[in-house]
C-alpha positions in Angstrom: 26.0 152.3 90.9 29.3 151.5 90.0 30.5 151.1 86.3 32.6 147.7 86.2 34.3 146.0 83.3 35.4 142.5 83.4 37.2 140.7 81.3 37.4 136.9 80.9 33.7 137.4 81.7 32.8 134.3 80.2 34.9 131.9 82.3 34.6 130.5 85.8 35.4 133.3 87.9 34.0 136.4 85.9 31.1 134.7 84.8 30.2 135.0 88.6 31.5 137.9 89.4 29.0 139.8 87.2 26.1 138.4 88.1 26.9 139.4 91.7 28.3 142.8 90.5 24.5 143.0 88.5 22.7 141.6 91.9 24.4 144.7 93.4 23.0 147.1 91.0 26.4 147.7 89.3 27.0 148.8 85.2 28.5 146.0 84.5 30.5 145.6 80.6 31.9 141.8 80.0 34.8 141.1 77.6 36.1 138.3 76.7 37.6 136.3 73.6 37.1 132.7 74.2 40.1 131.1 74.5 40.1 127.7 73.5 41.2 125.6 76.4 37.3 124.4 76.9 34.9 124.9 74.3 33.0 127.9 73.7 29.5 126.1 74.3 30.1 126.2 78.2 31.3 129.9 78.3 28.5 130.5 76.7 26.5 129.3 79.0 28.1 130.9 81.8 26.5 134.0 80.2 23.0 133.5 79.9 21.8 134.8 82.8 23.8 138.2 82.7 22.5 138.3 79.4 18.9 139.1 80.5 20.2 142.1 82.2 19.6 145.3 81.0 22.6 146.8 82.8 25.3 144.2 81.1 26.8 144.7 77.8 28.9 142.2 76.2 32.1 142.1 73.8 34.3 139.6 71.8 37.3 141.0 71.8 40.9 140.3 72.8 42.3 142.3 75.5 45.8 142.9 74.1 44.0 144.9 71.4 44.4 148.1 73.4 42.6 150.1 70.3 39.1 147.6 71.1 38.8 147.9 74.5 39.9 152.0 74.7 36.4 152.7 73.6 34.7 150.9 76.6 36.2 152.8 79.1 35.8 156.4 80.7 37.0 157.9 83.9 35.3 156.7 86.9 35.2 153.0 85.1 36.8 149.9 87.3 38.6 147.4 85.4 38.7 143.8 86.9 41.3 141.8 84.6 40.3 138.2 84.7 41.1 137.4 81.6 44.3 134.8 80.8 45.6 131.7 79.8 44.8 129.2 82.8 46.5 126.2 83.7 50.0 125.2 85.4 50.6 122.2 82.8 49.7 123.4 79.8 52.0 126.5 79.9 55.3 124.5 80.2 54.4 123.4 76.7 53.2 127.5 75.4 55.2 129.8 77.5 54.8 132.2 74.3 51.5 132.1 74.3 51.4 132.4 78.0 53.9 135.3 78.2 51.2 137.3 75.2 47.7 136.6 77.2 49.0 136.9 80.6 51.2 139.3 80.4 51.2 141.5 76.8 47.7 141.7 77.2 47.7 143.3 80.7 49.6 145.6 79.5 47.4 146.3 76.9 44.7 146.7 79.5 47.0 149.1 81.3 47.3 151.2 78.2 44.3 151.3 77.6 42.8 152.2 81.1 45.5 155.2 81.0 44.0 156.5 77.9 40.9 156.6 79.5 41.7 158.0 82.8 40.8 154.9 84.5 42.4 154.8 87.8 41.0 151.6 89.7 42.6 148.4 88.6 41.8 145.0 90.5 43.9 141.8 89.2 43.3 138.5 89.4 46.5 136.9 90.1 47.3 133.5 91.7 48.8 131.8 94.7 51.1 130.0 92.2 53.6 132.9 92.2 54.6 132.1 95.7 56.0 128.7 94.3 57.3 125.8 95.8 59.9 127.8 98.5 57.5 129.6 100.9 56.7 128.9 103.6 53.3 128.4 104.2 51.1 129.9 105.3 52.0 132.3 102.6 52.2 135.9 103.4 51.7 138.6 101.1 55.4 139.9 102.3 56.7 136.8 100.7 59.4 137.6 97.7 57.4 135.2 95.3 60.4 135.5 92.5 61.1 131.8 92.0 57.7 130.3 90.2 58.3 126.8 89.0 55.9 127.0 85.3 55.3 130.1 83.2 51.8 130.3 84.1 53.0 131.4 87.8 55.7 133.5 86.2 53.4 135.4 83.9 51.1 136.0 86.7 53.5 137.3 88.6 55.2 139.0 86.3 52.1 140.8 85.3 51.9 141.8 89.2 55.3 143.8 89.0 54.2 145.3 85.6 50.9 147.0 87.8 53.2 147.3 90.2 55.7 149.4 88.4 53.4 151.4 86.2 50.7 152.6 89.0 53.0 155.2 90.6 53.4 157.2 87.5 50.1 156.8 85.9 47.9 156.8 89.2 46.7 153.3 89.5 44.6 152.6 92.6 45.2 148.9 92.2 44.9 145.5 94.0 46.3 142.4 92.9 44.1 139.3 94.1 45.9 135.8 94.6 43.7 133.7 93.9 44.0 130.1 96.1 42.7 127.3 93.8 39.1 128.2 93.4 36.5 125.6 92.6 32.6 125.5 92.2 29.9 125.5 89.8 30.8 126.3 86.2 34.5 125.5 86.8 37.0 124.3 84.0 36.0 120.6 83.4 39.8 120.1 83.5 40.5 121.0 86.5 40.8 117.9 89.2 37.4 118.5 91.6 35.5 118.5 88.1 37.5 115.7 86.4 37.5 113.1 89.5 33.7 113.8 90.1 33.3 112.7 86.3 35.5 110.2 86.5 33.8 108.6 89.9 30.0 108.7 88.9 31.5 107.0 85.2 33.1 104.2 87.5 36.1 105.6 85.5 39.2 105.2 87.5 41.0 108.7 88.6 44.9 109.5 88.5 46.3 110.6 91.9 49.4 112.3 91.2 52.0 112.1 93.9 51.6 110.6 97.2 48.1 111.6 98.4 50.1 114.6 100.9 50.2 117.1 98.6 47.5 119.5 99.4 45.4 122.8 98.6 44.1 125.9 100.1 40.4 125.1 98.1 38.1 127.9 97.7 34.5 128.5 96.9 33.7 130.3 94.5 31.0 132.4 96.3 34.0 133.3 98.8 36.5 134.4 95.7 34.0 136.4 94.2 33.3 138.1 97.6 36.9 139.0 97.9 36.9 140.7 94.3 33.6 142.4 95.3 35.5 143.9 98.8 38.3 144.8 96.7 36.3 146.6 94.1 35.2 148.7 96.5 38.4 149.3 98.3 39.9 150.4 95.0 37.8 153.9 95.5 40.1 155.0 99.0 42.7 153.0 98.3 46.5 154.9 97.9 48.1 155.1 94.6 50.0 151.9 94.0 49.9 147.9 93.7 48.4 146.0 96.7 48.4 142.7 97.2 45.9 140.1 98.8 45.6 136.7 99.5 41.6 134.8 98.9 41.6 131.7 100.1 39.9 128.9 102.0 41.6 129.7 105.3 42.7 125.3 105.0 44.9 123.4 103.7 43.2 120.0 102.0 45.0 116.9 101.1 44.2 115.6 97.9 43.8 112.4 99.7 41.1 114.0 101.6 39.8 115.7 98.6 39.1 112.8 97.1 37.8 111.1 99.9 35.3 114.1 100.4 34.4 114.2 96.6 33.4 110.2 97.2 31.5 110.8 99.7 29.1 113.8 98.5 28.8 111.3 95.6 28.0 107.8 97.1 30.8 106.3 95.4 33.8 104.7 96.0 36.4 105.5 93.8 39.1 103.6 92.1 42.6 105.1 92.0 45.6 105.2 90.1 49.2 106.6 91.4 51.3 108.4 89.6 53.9 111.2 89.9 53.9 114.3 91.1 53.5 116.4 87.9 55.9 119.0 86.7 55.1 122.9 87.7 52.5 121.3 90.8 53.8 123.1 94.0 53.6 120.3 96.7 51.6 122.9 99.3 49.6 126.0 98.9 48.5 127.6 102.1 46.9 131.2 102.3 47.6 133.4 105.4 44.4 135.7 105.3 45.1 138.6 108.1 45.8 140.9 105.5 42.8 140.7 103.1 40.9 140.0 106.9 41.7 143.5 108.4 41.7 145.8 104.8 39.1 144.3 102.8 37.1 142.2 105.8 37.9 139.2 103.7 36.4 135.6 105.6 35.8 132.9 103.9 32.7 131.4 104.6 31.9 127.7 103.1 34.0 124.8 104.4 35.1 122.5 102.2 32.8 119.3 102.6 29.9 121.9 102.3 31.5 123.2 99.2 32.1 120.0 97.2 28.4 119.3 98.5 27.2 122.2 96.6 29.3 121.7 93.7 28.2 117.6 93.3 24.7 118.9 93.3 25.1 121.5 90.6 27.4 118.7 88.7 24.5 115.9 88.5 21.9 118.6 87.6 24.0 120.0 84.9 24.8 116.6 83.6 21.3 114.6 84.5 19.8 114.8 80.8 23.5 113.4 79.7 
């Protein structure tokens, strides 16, 4: 058994992560503070079935508060920090607030996990900090110091904080970049879960830029695999900051993603052009030899299969709607 905290435990990502970590037989602690970019109601949710577990414990709190979450932590303890402010749009209009969840507050985790003689750090970071001048596919060797919105340059700038620190306070610690995950339970803002809304509505859906733009897409099951590898790589891993790409191992179109999200549903969608968007990299594109040969990373769910899944769990989420 391995004793795990998570924060953002209520979101997308670390709502699933526990219940695999629990599946596993793990401790598992979940912290979280509800952030208010989707309502609490759904996070909530995300919860309930960690909550019948007698090895998860639970707490509301903010991670910057390094006094709150010192207590939860002893030696031996691994910390995966989920927890952040989400979304490339939104933080061109907050980069303050931004700059405190993504970055203040991992420090904050990092003083705390020092206090308590925690050693195994695993990050969840994002394939935005390669921004829009790598080549793809993107290789962990890649500078990544020219992110075009603060969310990528928070993320990234909470990478060389690890980065810096875990020489002189013994971090065994991996940094995660994560390659646009989607899947059950994922933000309804984000475009899978707004254009399968939209479509079964008959709502028309906003296609921003010229259809070529496209994303390395990856299922959930497969990110949360990846955190699992890297959990337990953190035990012989070397003092310092790796990092690792998790993605999809393809590049989609978003013409094709929309034509593959019609299909699953039936429908046939009616679409409206408009610009790229401000802080949307036109191409993200993981190279996955790295997490392949240290963590035995492979993605496993294609990407018609995954928008199957997740258009099933959609209409049975929403059929009493």
């Amino acid at each position: 058994m391995t004793r795990v905290l998570v924060t953002g435990a209520a979101g997308f990502i670390g709502s699933h992560l526990v219940e695999r970590l629990l599946a596993r037989g793990d401790e598992v602690l979940g912290v979280d503070n509800f952030d208010p970019l989707y309502p609490r109601a759904i996070k909530e949710r995300n919860l309930e079935a960690a909550r019948r577990s007698r090895d998860f414990r639970f707490h509301e709190l903010d991670v910057a508060d390094t006094g709150a979450l010192r207590p939860l932590l002893s030696a031996g303890t691994v910390i995966v920090h989920l927890a952040a402010k989400a979304g490339v749009r939104p933080s061109i209009n907050d980069p303050a607030g931004y700059l405190r969840s993504n970055v203040t507050a991992t420090q904050g985790m990092l003083d705390a996990a020092r206090a308590a003689e925690v050693q195994r750090v695993v990050f969840g970071s994002s394939s935005s900090v390669y921004g829009d001048d790598t080549a793809p596919p993107f290789s962990e060797t890649a500078a990544a110091m020219h992110p075009i919105s603060p969310y990528a340059a928070t993320k990234r700038g909470a990478e060389l904080l690890i980065e810096a620190l875990a020489p002189h306070w013994g971090l065994q610690a991996a940094a995660l970049r994560f390659f646009t995950v989607y899947g059950p339970r994922q933000r309804p803002d984000l475009a899978i879960y707004s254009f399968t809304r939209r479509i079964l509505a008959g709502e028309p859906i906003t296609m921003f830029g010229d259809g070529t733009e496209a994303r390395d897409y990856t299922y959930i099951d497969d990110i949360v695999s990846g955190v699992v590898a890297a959990v337990d790589w953190t035990a012989r891993a070397p003092v310092g900051l790796e990092a690792f790409n998790l993605g999809g191992n393809e590049a989609v179109t978003l013409t094709r993603m929309i034509d593959t999200i019609a299909a699953a549903l039936g429908r046939t969608p009616v679409i409206v052009r408009a610009p790229r968007q401000a802080g949307d990299v036109r191409v993200t594109s993981a190279d996955l030899r790295k997490s392949g040969r240290v963590l035995g990373y492979r993605p496993g769910v294609a990407f018609p299969e995954g928008i199957r899944r997740f258009v099933d769990w959609y209409r049975e989420t929403h059929a009493h709607q």
